[in-house]
C-alpha positions in Angstrom: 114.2 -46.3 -50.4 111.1 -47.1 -48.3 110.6 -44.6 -45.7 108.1 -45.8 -42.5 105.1 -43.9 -42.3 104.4 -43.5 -38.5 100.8 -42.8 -39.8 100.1 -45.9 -40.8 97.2 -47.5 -38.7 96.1 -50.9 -40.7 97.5 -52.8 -43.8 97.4 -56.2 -45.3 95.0 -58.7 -47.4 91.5 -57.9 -46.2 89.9 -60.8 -46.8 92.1 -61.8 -43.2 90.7 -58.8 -41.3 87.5 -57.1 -42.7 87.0 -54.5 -39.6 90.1 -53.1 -41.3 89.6 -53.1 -44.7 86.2 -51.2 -43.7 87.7 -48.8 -41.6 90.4 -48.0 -44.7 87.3 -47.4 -47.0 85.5 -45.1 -44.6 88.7 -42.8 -45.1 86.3 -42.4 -48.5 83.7 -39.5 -47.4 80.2 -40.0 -48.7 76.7 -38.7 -48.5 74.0 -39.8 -46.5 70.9 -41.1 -48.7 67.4 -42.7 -47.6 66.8 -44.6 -50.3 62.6 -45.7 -50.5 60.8 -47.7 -52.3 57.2 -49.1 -52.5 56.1 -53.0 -52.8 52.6 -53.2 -53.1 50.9 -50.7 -50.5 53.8 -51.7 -48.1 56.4 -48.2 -48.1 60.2 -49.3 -47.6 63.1 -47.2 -46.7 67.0 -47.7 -45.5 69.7 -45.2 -44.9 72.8 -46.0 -47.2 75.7 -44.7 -48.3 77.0 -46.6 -51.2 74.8 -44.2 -53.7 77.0 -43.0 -56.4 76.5 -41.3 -59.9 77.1 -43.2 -63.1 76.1 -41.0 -66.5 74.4 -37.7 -67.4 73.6 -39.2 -71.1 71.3 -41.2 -70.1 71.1 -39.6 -66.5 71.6 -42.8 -64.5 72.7 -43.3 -60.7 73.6 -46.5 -58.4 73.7 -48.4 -54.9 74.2 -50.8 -53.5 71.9 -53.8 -50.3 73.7 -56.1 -48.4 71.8 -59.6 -49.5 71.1 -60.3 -45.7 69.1 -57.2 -45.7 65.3 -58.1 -45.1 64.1 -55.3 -47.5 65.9 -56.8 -50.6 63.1 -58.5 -52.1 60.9 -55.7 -52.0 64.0 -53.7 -53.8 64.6 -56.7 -56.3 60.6 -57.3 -57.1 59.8 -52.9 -57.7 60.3 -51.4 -60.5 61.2 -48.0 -59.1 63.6 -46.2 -56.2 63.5 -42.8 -55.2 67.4 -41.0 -53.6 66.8 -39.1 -51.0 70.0 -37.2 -50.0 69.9 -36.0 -46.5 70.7 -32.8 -45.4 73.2 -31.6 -42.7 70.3 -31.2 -40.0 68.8 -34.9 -40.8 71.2 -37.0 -38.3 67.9 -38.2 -36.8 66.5 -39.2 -39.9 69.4 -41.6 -40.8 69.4 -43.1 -37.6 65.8 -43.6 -37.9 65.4 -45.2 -41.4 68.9 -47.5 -40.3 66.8 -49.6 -37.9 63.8 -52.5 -37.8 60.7 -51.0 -37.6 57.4 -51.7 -38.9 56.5 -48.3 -40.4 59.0 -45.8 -40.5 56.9 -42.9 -41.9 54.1 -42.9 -39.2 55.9 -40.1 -37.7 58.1 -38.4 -40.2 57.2 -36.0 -42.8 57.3 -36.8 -46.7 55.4 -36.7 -49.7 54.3 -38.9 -52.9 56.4 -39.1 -56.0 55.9 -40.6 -58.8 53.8 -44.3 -58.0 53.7 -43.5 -55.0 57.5 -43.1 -53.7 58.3 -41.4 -51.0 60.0 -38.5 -50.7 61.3 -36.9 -47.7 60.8 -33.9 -46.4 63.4 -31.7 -45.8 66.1 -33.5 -48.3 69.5 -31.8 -49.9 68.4 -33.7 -52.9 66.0 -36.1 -54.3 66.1 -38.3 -57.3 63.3 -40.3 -59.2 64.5 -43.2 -60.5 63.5 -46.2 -62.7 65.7 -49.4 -61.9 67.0 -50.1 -65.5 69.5 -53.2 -63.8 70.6 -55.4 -60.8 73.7 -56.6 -60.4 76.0 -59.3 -58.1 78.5 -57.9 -56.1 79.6 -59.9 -53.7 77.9 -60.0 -50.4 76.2 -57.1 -52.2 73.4 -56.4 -54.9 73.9 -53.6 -57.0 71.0 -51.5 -58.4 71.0 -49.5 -61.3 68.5 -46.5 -62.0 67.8 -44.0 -65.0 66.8 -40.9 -63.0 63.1 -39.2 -64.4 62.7 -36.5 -62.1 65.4 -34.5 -59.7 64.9 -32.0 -57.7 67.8 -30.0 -55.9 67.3 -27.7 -52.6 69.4 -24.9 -51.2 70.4 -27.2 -48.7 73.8 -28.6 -46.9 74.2 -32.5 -47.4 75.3 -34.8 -44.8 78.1 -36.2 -44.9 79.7 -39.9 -43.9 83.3 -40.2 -43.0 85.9 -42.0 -40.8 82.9 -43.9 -39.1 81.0 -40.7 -38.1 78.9 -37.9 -39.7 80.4 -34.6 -40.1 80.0 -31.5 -42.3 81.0 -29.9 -45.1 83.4 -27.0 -44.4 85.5 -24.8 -47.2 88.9 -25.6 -47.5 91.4 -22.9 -46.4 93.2 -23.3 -49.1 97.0 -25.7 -49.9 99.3 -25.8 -46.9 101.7 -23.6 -45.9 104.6 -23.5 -43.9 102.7 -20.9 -41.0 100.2 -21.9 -39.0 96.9 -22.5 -40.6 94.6 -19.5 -40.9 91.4 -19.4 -42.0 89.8 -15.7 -43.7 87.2 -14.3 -42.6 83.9 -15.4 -43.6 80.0 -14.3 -43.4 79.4 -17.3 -42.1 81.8 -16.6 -38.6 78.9 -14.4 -37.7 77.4 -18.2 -36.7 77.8 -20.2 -34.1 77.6 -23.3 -36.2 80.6 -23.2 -38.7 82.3 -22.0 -35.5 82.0 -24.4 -33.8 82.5 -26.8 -36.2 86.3 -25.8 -36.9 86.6 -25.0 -33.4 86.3 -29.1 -32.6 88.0 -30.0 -35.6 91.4 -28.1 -34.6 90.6 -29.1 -30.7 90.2 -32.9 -31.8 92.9 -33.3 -34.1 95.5 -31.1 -31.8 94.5 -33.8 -28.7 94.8 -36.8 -31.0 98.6 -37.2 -29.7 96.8 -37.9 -26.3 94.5 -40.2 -27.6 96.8 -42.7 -29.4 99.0 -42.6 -26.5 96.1 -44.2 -24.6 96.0 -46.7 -27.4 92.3 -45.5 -28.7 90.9 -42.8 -31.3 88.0 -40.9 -31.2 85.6 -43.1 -31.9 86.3 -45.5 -29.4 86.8 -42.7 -26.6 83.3 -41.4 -27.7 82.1 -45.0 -26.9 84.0 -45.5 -23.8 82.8 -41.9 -22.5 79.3 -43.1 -23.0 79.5 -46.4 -21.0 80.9 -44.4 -18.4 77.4 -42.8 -17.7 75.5 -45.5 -19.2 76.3 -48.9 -18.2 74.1 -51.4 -20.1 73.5 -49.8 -23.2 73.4 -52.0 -26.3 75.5 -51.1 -29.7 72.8 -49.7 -31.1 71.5 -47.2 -28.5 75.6 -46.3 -28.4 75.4 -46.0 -32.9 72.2 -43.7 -32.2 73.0 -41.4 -29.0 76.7 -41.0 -30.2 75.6 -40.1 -33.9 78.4 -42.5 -34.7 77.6 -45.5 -37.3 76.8 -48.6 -36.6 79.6 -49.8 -38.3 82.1 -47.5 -36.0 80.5 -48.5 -32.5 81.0 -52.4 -33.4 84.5 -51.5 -34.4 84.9 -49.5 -31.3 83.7 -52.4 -29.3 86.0 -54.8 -30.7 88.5 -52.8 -30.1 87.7 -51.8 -26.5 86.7 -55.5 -25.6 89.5 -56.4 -26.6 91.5 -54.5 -24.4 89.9 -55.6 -21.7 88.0 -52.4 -21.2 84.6 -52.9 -22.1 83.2 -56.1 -21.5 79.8 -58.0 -22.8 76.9 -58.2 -20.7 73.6 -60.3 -21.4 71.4 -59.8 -23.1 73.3 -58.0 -26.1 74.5 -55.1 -23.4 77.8 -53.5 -22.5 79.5 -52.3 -19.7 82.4 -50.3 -19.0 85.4 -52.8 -16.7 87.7 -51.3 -14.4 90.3 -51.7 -16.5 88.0 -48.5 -18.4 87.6 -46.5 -16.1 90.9 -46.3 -15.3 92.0 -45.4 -18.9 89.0 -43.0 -19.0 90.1 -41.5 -16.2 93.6 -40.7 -17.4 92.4 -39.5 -21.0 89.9 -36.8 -18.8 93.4 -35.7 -16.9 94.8 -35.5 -20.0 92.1 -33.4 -21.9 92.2 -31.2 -18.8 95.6 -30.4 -19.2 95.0 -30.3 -22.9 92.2 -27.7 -22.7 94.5 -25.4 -19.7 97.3 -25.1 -22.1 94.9 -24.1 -25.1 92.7 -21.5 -23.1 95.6 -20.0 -21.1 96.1 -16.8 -23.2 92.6 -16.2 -23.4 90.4 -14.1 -20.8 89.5 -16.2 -17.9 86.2 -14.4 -18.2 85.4 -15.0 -22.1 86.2 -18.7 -21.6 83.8 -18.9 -18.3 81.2 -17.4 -20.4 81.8 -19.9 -23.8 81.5 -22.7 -21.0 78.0 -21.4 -20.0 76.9 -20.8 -23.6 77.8 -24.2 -24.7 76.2 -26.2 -22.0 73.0 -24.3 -22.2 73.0 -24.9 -25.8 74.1 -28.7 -25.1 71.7 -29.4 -22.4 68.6 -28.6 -25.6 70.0 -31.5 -27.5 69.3 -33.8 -24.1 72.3 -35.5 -24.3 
């Protein structure tokens, strides 16, 4: 007997709806990798996802470049790659090496591998690599790389999922029929990992609120954004949200099509009326929300978290 699954949010043949079919892979998680090269005396970089391991006899690794990409050749015609992994505190960094510019080390900090390869600074994880093979695939080309030289950092990676960047938190453990607890833990003497599974329970207990609105978080993220900033393009929205590219022209889609975001030349956005008005009624919603979750604690305590977090938010500028 087939039983609906009211979870369900997109099925069918994706070659008839590719936003779709990308949104089911992100359910995937993956690292975050700047992946550098260099072709002739010209240094080349991308952020990318699609790096996976293939053997530890020979050690060899893989990824993949969309053929549009205008850094292919120089991938195709070089002998050698280095991996860089990032780590949880390098959101900037894969923003940075994601977009067109004409030299993205000027201002960032790295180092020479072997020939000459940059390495960057800071990584979870770097890997020296010899391209061995290229392969089709698809819209895609495939690399393959024997790996000469690692090197491996006490470090957190970042991680890629569901069209955002997150972190890497223990499990608690299988579920259970009580409420989920999570033990104690050296690291609940930070605010980081705190506040980390602080907005993951907040998030997923207002998701009811969300859908009900017709929109997840990714678009309210973007629609919260144009609310302030009228006119931004999808790429300042990608990079000031920390969302990927590939989520905010999802988002958009989505939002333009109902009518409440709407195009504005040259390449801009803008929030419509129609917008507001559901932004305004998801904000009366996470009011409520956050007076039902807060009303058992001290009025005091949650005045002073409220302080704390803004003064901390305010140093991020945004």
């Amino acid at each position: 007997m087939n039983v609906l699954d009211n979870s369900l949010l997109d099925e069918g043949n994706p070659a008839f709806d590719q936003r779709a079919f990308r949104r089911a892979l992100g359910q995937f998680g993956t690292g975050v990798t700047v992946i550098t090269t260099k072709a002739g005396e010209e240094l080349v970089a991308i952020t990318a996802n699609s790096f996976s391991s293939v053997s530890l006899d020979p050690p060899m690794v893989l990824w993949s470049l969309r053929r549009e990409s205008r850094n292919l050749v120089a991938f195709q015609q070089s002998e050698r790659f280095a991996i860089n992994i990032l780590a949880a505190d390098q959101i900037e960094l894969a923003g940075h090496f994601s977009r067109s510019t004409t030299d993205k080390f000027a201002s960032r900090s790295w180092r020479e591998g072997i020939d000459g390869l940059p390495l960057i600074d800071g990584s979870a994880a770097q890997f020296e690599c010899r391209r061995v093979a290229q392969y089709e695939g698809g819209d895609h080309i495939i690399f393959l790389g024997e790996v000469d030289y690692f090197r491996c950092f006490d470090r957190v990676g970042l991680l890629f999922a569901q069209g955002r960047y997150a972190l890497a938190l223990d499990h608690p453990g299988p579920p259970s029929d009580l409420p989920l607890q999570v033990t104690a833990h050296p690291r609940d003497d930070f605010f980081l990992p705190l506040l980390v599974r602080s907005y993951a329970y907040l998030s997923g207990a207002f998701a009811e609120h969300r859908d009900a609105e017709g929109v997840d978080t990714n678009q309210s993220r973007v629609l919260a954004f144009l609310a302030t900033r009228a006119g931004a393009s999808a790429e300042i929205i990608a990079r000031m949200t920390f969302l990927g590219e590939a989520a905010v022209e999802d988002s958009i889609a989505k939002l333009v099509g109902m009518g409440w975001v709407a195009p504005r030349p040259p390449g801009t956005l803008a929030i419509t009326k129609e917008g507001l008005e559901g932004m305004h009624r998801i904000l009366e919603r996470a009011h409520r929300f956050e007076e039902e979750q807060v009303a058992d604690l001290d009025p005091a305590d949650v005045a002073a978290t409220r302080r704390v977090l803004l003064a901390l938010a305010s140093r991020g500028g945004h």
